[in-house]
C-alpha positions, 0 to 999 in steps of 0.5 A: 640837150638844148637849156632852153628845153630844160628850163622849160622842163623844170618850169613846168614841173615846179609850177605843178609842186607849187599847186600842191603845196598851195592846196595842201594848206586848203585840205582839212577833211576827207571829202577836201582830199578825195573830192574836192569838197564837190566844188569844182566849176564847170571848166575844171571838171571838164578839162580835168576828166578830159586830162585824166582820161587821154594820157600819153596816148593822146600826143604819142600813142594815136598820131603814132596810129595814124602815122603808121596806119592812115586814117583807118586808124581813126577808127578808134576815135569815133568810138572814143568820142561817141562814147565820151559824149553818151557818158556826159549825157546819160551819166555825169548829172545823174550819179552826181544827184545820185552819190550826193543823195546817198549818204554823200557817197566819195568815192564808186566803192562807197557809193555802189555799197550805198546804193544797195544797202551793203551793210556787209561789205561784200560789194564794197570790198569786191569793188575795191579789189577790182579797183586796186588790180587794174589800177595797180597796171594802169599807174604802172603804164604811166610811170614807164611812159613818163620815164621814156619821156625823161630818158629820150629827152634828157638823155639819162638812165631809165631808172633815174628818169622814172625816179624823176618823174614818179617823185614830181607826180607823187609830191604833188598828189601826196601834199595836195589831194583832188584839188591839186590833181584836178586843177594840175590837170585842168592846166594840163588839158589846155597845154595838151590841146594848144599843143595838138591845134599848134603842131599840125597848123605849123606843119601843114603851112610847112608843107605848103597847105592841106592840098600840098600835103594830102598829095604828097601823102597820096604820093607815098601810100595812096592806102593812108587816105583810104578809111577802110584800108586793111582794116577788118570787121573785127578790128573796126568793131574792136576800135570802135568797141574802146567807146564802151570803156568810159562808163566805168572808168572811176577817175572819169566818174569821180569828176562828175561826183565832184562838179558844185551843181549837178545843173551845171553838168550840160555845161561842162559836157559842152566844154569837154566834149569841145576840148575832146573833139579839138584835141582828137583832130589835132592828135590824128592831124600830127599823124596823118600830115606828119607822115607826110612831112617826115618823107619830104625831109628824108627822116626815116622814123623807126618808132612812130610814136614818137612823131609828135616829139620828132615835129617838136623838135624840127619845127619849133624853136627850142623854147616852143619845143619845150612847150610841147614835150612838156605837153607829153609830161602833162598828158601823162601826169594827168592821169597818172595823178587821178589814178593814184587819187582814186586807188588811194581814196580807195583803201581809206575810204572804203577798206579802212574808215568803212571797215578797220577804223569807223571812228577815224577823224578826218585828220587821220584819214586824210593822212591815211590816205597820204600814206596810200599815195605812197604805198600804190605807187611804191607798187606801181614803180616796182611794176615799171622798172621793167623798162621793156614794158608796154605801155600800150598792152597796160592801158588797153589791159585796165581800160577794158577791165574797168570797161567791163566790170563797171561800165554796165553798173554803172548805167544800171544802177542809174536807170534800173530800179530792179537790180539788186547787190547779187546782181551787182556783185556778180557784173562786176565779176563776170566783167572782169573774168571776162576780159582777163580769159579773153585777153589770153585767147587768140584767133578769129572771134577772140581777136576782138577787144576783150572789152565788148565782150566783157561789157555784153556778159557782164550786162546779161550777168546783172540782169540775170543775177538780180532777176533771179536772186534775191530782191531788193528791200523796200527801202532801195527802190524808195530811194531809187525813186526819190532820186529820179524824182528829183532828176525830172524835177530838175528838167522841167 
């Protein structure tokens, strides 16, 4: 291993300690800890959801699509990109006015329990299972793609290289809360998208301009420039279907409940949704021209998810190649951190301040949920040191069971006065149900991904279960209407 990529490694990683201990002098409550103390400007929000939301997947997972596949395998970004900007637009202003009117709800649990009067703790409870379950995978994930990357790069032992990355992650979210994971995300966004708009640039000049490569690309498979190539109605629905997945991902939906001012949400949508689509054509582009340069070279690739390290490494120059495997480092802790944020604000806010101990101060809660930290990804590690995990069948796993138990609650309790806490509670399980027994089945309609058919059946569930059970008192739906009062106030 090359010490330039190392000291670049070590930089990067003390520059995200750094932020932590700089905001764990800036923490004094709960609120601070969980979110940030709804401060966030406009930029940080943005490029922080985005962060958190891409992951690995981002710089190894789909230029590993597009590599082995072709641009059908784009497929998935349609979907991905439709349903990050509808969420933006339908979902960021109204759960920030929302979750701020009601009892300045922190975290989904508290304000799902707020919206319906859950004086019982049921729904809350129910939520911060199904929060912590898919959670619990979804860290683990990050964990072992974060270990992979550390083994392949330094050459060390896969234990010791998820002890390595699971310390640096943990010490900085421990110590500095939401702050430090959104402003660590936020400089983790602009690396991940400087490296995906560098990379392609530099290999598509390489191979002599974008003519040059789409026809050695048409040389070697003329299938990777067919849109449709060997690809079925299920699996385009399937891959359109992971749009679906955002309305109901927490630590996408905290970000929106953190912004300063809910009028300022247009203009983080503009900035996020510009970050995405430039990111998203840089990843494909790694992929699709990749392809192309790999055969020109005479490397044969056995795993194409490793395309983007492989590029980094026989473009650039080592401190350049530093850059950009640090790059996967970042898109990996930029959603390993909010994870472990949202699960631990979880257990503190609404298992232990709303139900064991409703007198806590805000010192004690805010090292209560410190300790979370820790304990969610003691779990998560236990989980990850199988190293023959799949990274890709736990996020795909989590991302569709916050899909479909949240997504279509989330959407409804903004926009519908009528539903009700049966209703809800019973979404969320027939969601979550839904994806666990159609992950299990195999053939024909079953091949679909489980998250439509969780996000349809948990849809039907709400509205029949609140038509059905018992109403709503009086005062939900004064509420209700004094929030959408106060949207279309604000739009005029």
């Amino acid at each position: 291993m090359q010490l330039e990529i190392i000291i670049s490694f070590i930089g990067y990683m003390l520059v995200m300690l750094a932020i932590g201990f700089y905001f764990y002098f800036k923490t004094d409550d709960l609120s601070d800890y969980v979110l940030g103390g709804r401060g966030l400007n406009p930029s940080v929000t943005a490029l922080s959801a985005g962060a958190s939301d891409m992951s690995g997947w981002l710089l190894l997972g789909l230029p590993g699509m597009m590599y082995s596949d072709g641009i059908v395998g784009s497929w998935i970004a349609v979907g991905l990109i439709l349903g990050a900007y509808l969420n933006w637009h339908y979902v960021a202003k109204p759960l920030r006015v929302y979750t701020h009117h009601l009892n300045d709800s922190i975290t989904i649990p508290d304000y799902l329990a707020n919206r319906f009067e859950d004086n019982g703790h049921l729904l809350r409870v129910i939520t911060a299972v199904v929060i912590l379950i898919f959670y619990t995978l979804y860290t683990s994930s990050g964990l072992v793609g974060g270990a992979k990357l550390f083994e392949a790069t330094f050459n060390i032992a896969y234990s010791d290289a998820l002890l390595v990355g699971s310390f640096v992650i943990v010490s900085y979210t421990f110590l500095g809360g939401y702050n430090a994971v959104s402003w660590t995300d936020f400089i983790q966004g602009i690396l991940m998208m400087l490296a995906l708009v560098i990379t392609p640039v530099v290999v598509v000049s390489e191979l002599g301009g974008v003519s040059s490569a789409i026809t050695a690309i048409e040389s070697i498979d003329p299938s990777h420039l067919n849109m449709v190539s060997g690809a079925s109605l299920i699996s385009v629905i399937s891959l359109l279907a992971w749009g679906l997945g955002y309305f109901g991902q927490p630590h996408i939906l905290v970000r929106f409940m953190s912004i300063r001012d809910e009028n300022e949400t247009h203009k983080a949508k503009t900035i996020g949704m510009s970050w995405m689509i430039l990111s998203i054509i840089g990843s494909l582009s790694v992929g699709f021209f990749g392809f192309a340069y790999v055969a020109a070279n005479g490397i044969d690739l056995v795993d194409s998810e490793k395309i983007f390290i492989t590029l980094s490494q026989l473009v650039f120059n080592p401190w350049i190649a530093g850059f950009l495997l640090a790059a996967i480092l970042a898109a990996i802790m930029s959603t390993v951190d909010s994870q472990l944020l949202v699960s631990s604000s979880v257990l503190t806010r609404d298992v232990y301040h709303a139900i064991i101990h409703k007198d806590a101060s805000d010192k004690e809660l805010v090292w209560i949920g410190r300790a979370t930290v820790i304990l969610i990804a003691l779990i998560a590690w236990y989980i990850s040191a199988d190293e023959n995990a799949s990274v890709l069948k736990l996020v795909s796993y989590a991302w569709a069971g916050f899909g479909a138990a949240f997504g279509p609650l989330i959407i409804l309790s903004l926009y519908s006065r009528t539903i009700t806490k049966f209703g809800a509670i019973s979404g969320m399980i027939v969601g979550a149900l839904t994806v666990i027994i159609w992950k299990e089945l195999q053939g024909g309609i079953f091949d679909i991904f489980e998250l439509l058919p969780g996000f349809v059946l948990s849809w039907i569930a709400i509205l029949l279960f609140s038509k059905y059970g018992t109403s709503n008192p009086d005062s939900i739906a004064k509420k209700f209407d004094e929030v959408q009062n106060r949207l279309k106030y604000e739009g005029k």
